[in-house]
C-alpha positions as CSV (number, residue, x, y, z in Angstrom):
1,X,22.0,-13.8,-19.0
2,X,19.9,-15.6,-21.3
3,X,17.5,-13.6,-23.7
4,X,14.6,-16.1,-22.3
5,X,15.5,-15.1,-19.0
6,X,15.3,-11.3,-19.6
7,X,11.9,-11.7,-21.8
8,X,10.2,-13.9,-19.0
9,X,11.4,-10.7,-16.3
10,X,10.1,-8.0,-18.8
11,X,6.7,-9.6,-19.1
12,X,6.8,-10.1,-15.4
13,X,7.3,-6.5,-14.9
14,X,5.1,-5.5,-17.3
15,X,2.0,-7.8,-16.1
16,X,2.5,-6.6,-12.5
17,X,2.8,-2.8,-13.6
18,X,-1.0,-3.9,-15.3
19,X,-2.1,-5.5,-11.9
20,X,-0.8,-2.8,-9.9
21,X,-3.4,-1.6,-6.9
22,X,-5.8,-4.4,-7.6
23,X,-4.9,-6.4,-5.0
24,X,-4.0,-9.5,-7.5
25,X,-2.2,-12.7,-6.9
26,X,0.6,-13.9,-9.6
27,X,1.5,-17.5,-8.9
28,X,4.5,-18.9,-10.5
29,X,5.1,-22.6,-10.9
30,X,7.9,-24.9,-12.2
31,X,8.5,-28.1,-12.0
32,X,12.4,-29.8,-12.8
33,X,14.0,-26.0,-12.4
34,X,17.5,-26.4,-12.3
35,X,19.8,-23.9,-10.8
36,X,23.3,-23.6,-11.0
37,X,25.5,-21.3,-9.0
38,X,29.4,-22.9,-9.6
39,X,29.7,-26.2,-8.5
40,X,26.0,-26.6,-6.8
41,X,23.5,-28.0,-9.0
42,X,19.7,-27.8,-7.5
43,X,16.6,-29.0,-9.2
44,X,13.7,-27.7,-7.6
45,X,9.6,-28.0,-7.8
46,X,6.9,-25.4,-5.9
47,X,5.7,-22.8,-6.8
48,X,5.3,-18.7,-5.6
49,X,2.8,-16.4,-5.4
50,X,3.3,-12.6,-5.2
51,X,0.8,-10.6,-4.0
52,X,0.5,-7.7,-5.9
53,X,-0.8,-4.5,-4.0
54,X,0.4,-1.0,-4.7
55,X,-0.1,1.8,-3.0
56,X,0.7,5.2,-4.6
57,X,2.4,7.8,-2.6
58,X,0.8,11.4,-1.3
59,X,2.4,14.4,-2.6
């Protein structure tokens, strides 16, 4: 795995822990991502939104 690749999931993970029970969107676009998985090669445009809601547990 690519160092890009993990840095872009640690900030990720880190800006949802921040947003975490505020009921926020995150919405992720890209444009031209190519993915490869052996011989298939897609190139794909959209984007995704997570909605970010957590709910802590009762002890």
């Amino acid at each position: 795995m690519s160092s890009a690749t993990v840095d872009l999931g640690e900030t990720i993970i880190k800006l949802i822990d921040k947003l975490a029970g505020k009921g926020s969107d995150i919405k992720l676009s890209f444009q031209d991502l190519t993915l490869e998985a052996g011989p298939l090669k897609v190139k794909l445009n959209g984007s995704i939104v997570l909605d970010v809601l957590f709910v802590s547990e009762k002890k």
